[in-house]
C-alpha positions as CSV (number, residue, x, y, z in Angstrom):
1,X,-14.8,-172.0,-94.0
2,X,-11.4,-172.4,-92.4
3,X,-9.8,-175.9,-93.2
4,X,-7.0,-176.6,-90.5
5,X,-3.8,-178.2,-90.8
6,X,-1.8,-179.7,-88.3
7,X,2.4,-179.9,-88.3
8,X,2.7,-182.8,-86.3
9,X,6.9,-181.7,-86.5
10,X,6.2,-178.1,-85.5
11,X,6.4,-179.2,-82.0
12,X,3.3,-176.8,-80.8
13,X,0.4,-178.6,-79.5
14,X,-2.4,-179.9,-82.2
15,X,-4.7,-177.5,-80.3
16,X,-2.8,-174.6,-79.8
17,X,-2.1,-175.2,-83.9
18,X,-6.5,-174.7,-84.3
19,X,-6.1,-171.4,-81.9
20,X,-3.9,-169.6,-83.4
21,X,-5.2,-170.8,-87.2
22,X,-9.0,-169.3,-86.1
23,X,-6.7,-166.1,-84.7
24,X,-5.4,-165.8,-88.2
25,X,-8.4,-166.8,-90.1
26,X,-10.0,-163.8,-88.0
27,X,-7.2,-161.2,-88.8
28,X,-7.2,-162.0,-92.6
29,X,-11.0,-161.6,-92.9
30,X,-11.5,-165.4,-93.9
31,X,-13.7,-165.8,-90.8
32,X,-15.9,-163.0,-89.3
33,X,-18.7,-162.9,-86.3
34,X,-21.7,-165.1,-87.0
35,X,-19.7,-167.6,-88.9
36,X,-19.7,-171.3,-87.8
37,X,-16.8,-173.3,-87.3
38,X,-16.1,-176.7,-88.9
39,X,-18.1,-179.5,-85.7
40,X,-15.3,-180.8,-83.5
41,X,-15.9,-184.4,-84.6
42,X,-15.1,-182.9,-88.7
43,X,-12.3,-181.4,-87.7
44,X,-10.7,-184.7,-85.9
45,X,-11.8,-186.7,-88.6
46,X,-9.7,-184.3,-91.3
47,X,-7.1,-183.9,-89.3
48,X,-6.7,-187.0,-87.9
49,X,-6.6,-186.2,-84.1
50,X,-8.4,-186.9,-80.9
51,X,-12.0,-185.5,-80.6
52,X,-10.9,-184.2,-77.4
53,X,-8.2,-182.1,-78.8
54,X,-10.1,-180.4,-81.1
55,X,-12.6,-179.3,-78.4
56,X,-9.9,-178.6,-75.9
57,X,-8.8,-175.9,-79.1
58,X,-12.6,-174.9,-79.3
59,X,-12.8,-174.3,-75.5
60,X,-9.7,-172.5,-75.5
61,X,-11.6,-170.1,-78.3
62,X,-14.3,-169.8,-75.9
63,X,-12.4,-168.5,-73.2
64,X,-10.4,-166.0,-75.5
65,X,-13.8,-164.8,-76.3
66,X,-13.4,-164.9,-79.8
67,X,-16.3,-168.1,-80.1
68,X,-19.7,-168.9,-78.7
69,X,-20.6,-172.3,-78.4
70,X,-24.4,-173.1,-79.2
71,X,-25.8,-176.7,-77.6
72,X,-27.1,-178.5,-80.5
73,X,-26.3,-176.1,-82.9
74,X,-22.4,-175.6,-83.7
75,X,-19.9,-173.1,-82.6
76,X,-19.7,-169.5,-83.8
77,X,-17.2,-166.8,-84.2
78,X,-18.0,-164.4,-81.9
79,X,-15.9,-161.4,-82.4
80,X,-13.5,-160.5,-85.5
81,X,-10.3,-158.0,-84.5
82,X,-11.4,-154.4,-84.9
83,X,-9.3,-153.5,-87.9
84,X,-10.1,-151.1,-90.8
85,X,-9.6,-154.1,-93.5
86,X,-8.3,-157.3,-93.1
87,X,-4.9,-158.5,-93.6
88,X,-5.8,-159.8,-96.8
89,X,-6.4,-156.8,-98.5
90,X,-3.6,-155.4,-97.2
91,X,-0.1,-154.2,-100.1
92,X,1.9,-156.0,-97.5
93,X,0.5,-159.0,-98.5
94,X,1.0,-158.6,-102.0
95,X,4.6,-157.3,-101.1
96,X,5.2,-160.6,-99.1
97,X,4.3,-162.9,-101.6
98,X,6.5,-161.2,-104.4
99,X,9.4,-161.5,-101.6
100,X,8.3,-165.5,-100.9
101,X,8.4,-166.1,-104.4
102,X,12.0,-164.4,-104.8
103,X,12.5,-166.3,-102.0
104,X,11.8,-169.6,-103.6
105,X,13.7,-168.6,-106.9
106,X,17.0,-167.9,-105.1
107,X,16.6,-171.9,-104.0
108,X,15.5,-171.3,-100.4
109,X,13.8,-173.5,-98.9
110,X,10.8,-173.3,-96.0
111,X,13.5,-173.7,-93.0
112,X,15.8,-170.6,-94.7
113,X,12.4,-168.9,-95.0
114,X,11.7,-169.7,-91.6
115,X,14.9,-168.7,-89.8
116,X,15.1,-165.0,-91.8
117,X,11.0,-164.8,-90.9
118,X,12.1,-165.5,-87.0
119,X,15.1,-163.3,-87.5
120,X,13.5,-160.1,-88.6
121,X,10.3,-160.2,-85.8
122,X,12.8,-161.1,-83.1
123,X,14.8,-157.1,-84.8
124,X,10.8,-155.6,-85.3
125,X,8.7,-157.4,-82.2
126,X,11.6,-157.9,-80.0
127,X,9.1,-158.6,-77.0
128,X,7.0,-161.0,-79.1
């Protein structure tokens, strides 16, 4: 089950913030089809927002085509991204978290990680 967390300073809407968590929940094989998703009203509760944002998140899911919502039931992952494993078994996870936890020994903080994180997709995914 996906927990979400909201950065209330990340300037990115709360909603947008549940999107793109499910997206990555999907990619590193924590969610797959057939599994539910928290109830909208669970998810405002933890998280402290709006009912209606969550389901303005969930709706958004819909359209994407990613989740089916089921009347009286729940809502359900739909599809997963066709990959040959997930992103969590993947070396370059292991090989990122060696280089956040050099990272963190050099003394940098989140906002250094940040900036170099930014720096190097804008060099790799310049159209991103």
């Amino acid at each position: 089950m996906v927990e979400f967390r909201i950065d209330r300073q990340s300037g990115m809407a709360a909603y947008l913030q549940i999107v793109q968590q499910v997206q990555e929940a999907l990619r590193m094989g924590i969610l797959a089809a057939g599994d539910q998703l928290p109830t909208a009203a669970r998810v405002a509760a933890v998280t402290k927002l709006n009912p209606n944002t969550t389901l303005k998140a969930y709706r958004e899911l819909e359209h994407l085509g990613l989740v089916e919502a089921r009347p009286g039931v729940g809502t359900f992952v739909s599809t997963s991204p066709a990959r040959p494993r997930t992103l969590a078994d993947s070396p370059l996870r292991g090989e990122l978290a060696d280089w956040m936890g050099r990272a963190r020994r050099e003394g940098l903080d989140w906002t250094d990680v940040s900036a170099l994180i930014t720096a190097a997709r804008a060099e790799h995914y310049p159209a991103v």
